[in-house]
ChimeraX commands (.cxc) that place a marker at each C-alpha (Angstrom):
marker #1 position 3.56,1.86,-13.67 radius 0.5
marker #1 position 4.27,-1.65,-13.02 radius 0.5
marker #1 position 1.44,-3.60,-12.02 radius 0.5
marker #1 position 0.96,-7.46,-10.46 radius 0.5
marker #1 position -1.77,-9.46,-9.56 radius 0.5
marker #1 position 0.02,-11.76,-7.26 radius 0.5
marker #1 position -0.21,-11.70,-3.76 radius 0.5
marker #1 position 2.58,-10.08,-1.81 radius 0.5
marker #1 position 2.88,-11.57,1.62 radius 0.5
marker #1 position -0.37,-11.73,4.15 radius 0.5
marker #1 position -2.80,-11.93,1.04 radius 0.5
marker #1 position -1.95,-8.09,0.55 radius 0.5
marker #1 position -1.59,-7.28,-3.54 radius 0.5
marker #1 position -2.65,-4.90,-6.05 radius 0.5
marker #1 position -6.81,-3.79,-5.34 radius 0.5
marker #1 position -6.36,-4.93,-1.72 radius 0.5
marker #1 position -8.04,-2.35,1.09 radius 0.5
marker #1 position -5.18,-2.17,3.54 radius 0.5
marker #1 position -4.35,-0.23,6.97 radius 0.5
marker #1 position -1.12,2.16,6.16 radius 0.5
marker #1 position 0.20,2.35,10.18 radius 0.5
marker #1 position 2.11,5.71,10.71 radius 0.5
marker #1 position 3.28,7.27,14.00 radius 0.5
marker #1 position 0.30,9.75,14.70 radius 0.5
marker #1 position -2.35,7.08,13.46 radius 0.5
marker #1 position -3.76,5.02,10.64 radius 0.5
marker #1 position -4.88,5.41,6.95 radius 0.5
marker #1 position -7.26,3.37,5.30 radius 0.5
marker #1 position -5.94,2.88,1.55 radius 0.5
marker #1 position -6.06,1.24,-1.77 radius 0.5
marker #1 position -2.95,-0.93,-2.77 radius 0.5
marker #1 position -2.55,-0.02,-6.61 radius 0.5
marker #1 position 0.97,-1.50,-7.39 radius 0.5
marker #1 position 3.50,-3.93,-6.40 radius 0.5
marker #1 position 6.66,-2.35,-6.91 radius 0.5
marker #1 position 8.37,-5.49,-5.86 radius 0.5
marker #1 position 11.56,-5.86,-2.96 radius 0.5
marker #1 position 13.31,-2.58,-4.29 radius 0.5
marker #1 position 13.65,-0.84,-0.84 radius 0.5
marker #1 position 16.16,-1.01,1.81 radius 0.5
marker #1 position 17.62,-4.53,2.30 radius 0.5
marker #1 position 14.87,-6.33,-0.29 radius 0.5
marker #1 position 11.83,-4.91,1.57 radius 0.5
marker #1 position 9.11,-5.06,-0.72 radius 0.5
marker #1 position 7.17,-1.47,-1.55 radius 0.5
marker #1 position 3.80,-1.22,-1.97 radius 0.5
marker #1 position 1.68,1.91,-4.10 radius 0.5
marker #1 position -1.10,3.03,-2.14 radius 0.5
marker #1 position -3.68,5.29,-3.16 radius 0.5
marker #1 position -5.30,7.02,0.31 radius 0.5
marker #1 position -8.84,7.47,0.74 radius 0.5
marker #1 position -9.76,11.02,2.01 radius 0.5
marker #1 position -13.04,12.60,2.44 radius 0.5
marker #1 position -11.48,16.51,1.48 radius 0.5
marker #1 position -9.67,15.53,-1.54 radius 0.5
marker #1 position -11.55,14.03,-4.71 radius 0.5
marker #1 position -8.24,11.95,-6.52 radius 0.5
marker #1 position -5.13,11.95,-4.16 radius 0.5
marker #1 position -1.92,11.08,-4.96 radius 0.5
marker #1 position -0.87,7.68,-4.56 radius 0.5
marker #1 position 2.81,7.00,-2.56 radius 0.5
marker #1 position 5.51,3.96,-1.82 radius 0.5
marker #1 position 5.32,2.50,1.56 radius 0.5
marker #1 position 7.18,-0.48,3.03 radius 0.5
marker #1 position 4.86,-3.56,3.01 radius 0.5
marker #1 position 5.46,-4.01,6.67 radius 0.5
marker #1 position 3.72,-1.25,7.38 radius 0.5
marker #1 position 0.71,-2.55,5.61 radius 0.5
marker #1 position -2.79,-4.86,7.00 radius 0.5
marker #1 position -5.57,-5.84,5.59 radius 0.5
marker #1 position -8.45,-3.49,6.02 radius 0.5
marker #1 position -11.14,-5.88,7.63 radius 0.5
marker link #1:1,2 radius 0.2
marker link #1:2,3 radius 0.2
marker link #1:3,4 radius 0.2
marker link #1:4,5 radius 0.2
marker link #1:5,6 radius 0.2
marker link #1:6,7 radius 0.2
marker link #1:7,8 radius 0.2
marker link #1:8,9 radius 0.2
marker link #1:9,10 radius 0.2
marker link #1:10,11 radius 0.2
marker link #1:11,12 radius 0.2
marker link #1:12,13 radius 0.2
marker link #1:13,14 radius 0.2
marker link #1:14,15 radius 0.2
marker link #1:15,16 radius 0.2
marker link #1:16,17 radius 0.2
marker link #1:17,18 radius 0.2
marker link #1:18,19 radius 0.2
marker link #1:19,20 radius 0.2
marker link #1:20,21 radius 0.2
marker link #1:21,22 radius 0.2
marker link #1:22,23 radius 0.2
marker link #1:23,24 radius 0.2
marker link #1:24,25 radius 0.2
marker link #1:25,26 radius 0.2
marker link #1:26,27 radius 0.2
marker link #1:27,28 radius 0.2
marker link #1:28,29 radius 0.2
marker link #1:29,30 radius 0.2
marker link #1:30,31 radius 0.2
marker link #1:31,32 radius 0.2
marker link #1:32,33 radius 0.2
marker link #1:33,34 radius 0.2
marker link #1:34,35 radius 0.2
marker link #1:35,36 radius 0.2
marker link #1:36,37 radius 0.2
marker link #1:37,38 radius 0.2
marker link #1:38,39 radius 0.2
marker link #1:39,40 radius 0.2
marker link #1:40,41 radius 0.2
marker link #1:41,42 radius 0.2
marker link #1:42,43 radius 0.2
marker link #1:43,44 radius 0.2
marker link #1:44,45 radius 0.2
marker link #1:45,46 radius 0.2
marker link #1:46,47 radius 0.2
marker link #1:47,48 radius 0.2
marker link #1:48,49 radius 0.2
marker link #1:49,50 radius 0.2
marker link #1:50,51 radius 0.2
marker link #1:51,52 radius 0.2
marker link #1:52,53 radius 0.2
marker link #1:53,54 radius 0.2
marker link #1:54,55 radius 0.2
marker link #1:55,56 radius 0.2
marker link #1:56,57 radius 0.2
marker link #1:57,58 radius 0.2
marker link #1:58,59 radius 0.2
marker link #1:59,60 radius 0.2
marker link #1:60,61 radius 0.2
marker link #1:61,62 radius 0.2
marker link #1:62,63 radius 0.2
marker link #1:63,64 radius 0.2
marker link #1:64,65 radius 0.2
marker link #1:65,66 radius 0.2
marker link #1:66,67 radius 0.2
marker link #1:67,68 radius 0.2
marker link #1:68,69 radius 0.2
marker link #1:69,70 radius 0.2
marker link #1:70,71 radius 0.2
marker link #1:71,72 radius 0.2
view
């Protein structure tokens, strides 16, 4: 895994507590790499590791940046 330590736009970046916004609601997550802008027309993709309360070490997945805020 690739990781940075640079900021990706809005302050998000690798150890940042972010807001992953889906249709049915929100997920409070863990950035945990930068994958840089590989997706769809340069988007940059983000590694996020979820925090759930039924499953002790989830799997981490790519999402768009956009769809990414800051957890306050």
């Amino acid at each position: 895994m690739r990781q940075t330590k640079r900021s990706a736009t809005g302050g998000i970046g690798v150890g940042s507590r972010v807001v992953y916004h889906m249709p049915w609601g929100t997920l409070n997550a863990e950035v945990v790499e930068d994958r840089g802008n590989i997706g769809w027309k340069g988007r940059r993709i983000m590694r996020i590791r979820p925090f759930l309360m039924a499953v002790d070490d989830p799997e981490p997945f790519e999402v768009p940046l956009k769809d990414l805020t800051l957890a306050e």
